[in-house]
C-alpha positions in Angstrom: 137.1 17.0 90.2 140.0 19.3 89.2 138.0 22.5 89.8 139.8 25.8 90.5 136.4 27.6 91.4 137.2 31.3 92.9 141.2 30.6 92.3 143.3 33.6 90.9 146.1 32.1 89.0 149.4 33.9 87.2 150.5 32.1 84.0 154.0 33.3 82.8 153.9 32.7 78.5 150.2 32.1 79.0 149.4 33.2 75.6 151.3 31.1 73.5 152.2 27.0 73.0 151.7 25.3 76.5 151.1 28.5 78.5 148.0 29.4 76.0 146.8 25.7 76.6 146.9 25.9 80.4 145.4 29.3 80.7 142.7 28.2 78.9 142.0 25.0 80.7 142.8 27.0 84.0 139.9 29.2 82.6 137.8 25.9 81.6 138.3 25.3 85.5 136.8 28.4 87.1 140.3 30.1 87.6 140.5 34.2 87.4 143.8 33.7 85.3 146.1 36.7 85.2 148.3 36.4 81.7 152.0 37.5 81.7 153.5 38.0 78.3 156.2 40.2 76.3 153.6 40.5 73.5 151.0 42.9 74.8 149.2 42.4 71.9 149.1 38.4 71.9 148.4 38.8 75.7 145.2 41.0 75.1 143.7 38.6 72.4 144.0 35.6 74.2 142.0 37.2 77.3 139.7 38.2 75.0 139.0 35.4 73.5 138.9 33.3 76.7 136.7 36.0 78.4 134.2 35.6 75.1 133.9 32.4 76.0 132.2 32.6 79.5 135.9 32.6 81.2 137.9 35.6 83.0 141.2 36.5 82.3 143.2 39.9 82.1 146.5 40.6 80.2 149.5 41.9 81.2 152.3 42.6 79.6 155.3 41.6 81.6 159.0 41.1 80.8 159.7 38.3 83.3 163.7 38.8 83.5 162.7 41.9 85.5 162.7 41.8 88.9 160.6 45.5 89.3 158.0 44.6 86.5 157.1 41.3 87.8 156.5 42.7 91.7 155.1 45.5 90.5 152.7 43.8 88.3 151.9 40.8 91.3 151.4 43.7 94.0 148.8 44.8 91.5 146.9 41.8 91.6 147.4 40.8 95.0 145.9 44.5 96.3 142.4 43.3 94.4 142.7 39.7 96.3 143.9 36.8 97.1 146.6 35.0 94.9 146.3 31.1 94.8 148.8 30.2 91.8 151.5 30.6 89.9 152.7 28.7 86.5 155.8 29.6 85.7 156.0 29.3 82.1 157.4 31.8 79.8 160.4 29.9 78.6 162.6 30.7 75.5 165.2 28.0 74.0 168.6 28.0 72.4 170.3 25.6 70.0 173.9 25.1 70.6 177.1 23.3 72.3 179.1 25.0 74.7 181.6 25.9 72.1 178.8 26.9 70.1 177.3 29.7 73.0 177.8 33.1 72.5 177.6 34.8 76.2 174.5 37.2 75.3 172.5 33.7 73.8 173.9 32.4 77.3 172.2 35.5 79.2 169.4 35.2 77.3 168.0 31.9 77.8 169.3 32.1 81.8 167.4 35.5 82.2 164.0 34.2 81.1 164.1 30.5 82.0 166.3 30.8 85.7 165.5 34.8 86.3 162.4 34.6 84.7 160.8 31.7 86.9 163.0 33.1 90.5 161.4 36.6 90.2 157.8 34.6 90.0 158.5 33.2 92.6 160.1 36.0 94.8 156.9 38.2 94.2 154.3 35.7 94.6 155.2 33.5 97.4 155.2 36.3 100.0 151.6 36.5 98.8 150.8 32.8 98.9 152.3 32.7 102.8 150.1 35.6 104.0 147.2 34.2 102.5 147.6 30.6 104.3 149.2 28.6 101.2 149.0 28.2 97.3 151.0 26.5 94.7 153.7 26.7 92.4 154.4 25.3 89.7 157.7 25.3 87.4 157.8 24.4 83.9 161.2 22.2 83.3 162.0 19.8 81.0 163.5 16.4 80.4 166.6 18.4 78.9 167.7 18.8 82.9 168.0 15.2 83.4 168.9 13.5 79.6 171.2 14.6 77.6 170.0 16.3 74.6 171.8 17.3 71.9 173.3 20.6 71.1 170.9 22.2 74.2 173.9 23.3 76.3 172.2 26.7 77.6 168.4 25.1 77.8 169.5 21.8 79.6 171.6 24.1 82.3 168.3 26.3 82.4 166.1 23.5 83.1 168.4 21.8 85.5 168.2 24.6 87.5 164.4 25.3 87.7 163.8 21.5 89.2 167.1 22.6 91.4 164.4 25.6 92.7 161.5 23.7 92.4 163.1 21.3 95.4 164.3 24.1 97.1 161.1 26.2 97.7 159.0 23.1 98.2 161.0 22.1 101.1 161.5 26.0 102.4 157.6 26.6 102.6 156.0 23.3 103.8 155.1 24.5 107.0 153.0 27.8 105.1 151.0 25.6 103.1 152.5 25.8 100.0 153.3 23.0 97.4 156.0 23.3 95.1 156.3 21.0 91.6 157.2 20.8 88.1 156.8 19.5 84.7 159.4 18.3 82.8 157.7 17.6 79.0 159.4 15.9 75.9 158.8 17.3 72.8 155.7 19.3 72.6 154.1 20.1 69.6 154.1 24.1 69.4 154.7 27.0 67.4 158.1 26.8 68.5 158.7 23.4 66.7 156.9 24.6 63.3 159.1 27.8 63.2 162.2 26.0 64.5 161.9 23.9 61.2 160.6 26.2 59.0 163.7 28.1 59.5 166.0 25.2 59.6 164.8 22.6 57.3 163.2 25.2 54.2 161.0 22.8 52.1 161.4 19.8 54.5 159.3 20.0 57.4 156.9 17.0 57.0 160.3 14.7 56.8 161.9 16.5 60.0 158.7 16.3 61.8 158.4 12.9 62.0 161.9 12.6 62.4 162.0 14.4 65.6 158.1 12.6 66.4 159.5 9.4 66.3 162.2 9.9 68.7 159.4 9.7 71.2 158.9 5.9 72.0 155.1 6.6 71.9 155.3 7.5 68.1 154.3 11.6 68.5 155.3 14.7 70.1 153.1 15.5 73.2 150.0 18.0 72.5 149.9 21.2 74.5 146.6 20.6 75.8 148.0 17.4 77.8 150.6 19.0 79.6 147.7 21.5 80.9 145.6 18.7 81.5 148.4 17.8 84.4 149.3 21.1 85.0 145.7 21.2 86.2 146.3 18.1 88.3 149.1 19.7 90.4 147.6 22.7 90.6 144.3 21.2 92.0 142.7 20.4 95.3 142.8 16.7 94.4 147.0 17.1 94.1 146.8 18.7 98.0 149.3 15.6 99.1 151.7 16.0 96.1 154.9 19.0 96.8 158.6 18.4 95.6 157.9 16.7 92.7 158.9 16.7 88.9 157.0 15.0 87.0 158.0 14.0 83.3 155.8 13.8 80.9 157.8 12.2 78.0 155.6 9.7 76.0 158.0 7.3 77.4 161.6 9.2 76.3 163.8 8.8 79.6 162.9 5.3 80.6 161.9 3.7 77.5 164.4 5.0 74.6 167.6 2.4 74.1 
């Protein structure tokens, strides 16, 4: 079960924290997967090592907040053959109120978590209709729907990719092609290490398991389960499953008081 046998797939951020996890499990799968990163250099090592390992993956390095590089990038692909998926991961975060928001931190997070995940879309679907159907799939987080501290710019992000997510699952039902997302707690990534490294200097075990134990289940999530659903939805097996966001939360939303 859960096989993507002879599937291309396009991860956005596949090269680092949940993106890395899913390409490689994607990879794990059968999938061709197609890795769009900023770092070139990141991008190229992680195909490399997943092609090492018996899987097949190519790099590319792709600034997703623009429109021309991500359709010139997808036309690319697409002119080799068929396109079945698209993750859109690649996903940068802010801390801040909305007093606390500069406009260019503003831009910023909007340009690669709204733009970045719209111009996926815009490229790929035309591809995904031509070629009888596909799937999408939208990174989000539980930051759209609970408040979250000082995550004024993220949680407006993240609101809006389920917003989209909704949208293009109900616009192409009739070409075949589902449409979900993930929303995910806190995930355990390099994001979280540097986050404290930089903001709690000689106290990151303590803040750690501070921030682990706001998650009823007693941990942050591991990358590798988000892609283990990410593989779900983007499976065979998920065919009856379109306009959906699915948390993943070790019990935050509905179980926290």
């Amino acid at each position: 079960m859960f096989n993507l046998n002879d599937k291309v797939a396009i991860i956005t951020g596949g090269a680092s924290g949940i993106g890395l996890a899913i390409s490689t499990l994607f990879a794990q799968a059968g999938a061709t997967v197609h890795i769009f990163e900023v770092n070139a250099d990141l991008a190229r090592q992680v195909a490399e090592d997943i092609n090492g390992k018996g899987g097949r993956a190519v790099a590319h390095a792709v600034d997703v907040s623009s429109q021309a590089q991500v359709v010139e990038v997808v036309n690319a692909i697409a002119a080799v053959g068929p396109i079945h998926i698209l993750v859109n991961n690649a996903g940068v975060s802010h801390i801040g109120t909305v007093e606390t928001t500069v406009e260019s931190d503003f831009e910023r997070v909007f340009n690669v978590n709204v733009k970045g995940a719209y111009n996926g879309m815009f490229a790929v679907i035309p591809h995904l209709k031509s070629n009888g159907g596909g799937v999408v799939l939208n990174m989000a987080s539980i930051a759209a729907t609970v408040g979250i501290p000082e995550r004024f710019a993220y949680s407006m992000t993240k609101g809006a990719v389920v917003s989209m997510t909704l949208s293009v699952a109900r616009d192409y039902l009739k070409d075949g092609i589902r449409c979900n997302c993930i929303s995910p707690a806190r995930v355990h990534t390099p994001f979280v290490d540097g986050y404290l490294a930089r903001t709690y200097p000689g106290r990151e075990a303590e803040m750690y398991a501070k921030l682990a134990a706001t998650q009823p289940i007693g941990r942050m999530a591991r990358p590798e389960e988000v892609a283990a659903l990410a593989l779900y939805l983007c499976s065979d097996e998920a065919g009856f499953i379109t306009g959906c966001d699915y948390p993943i939360d070790g019990g935050f939303v509905r179980l926290n008081n």
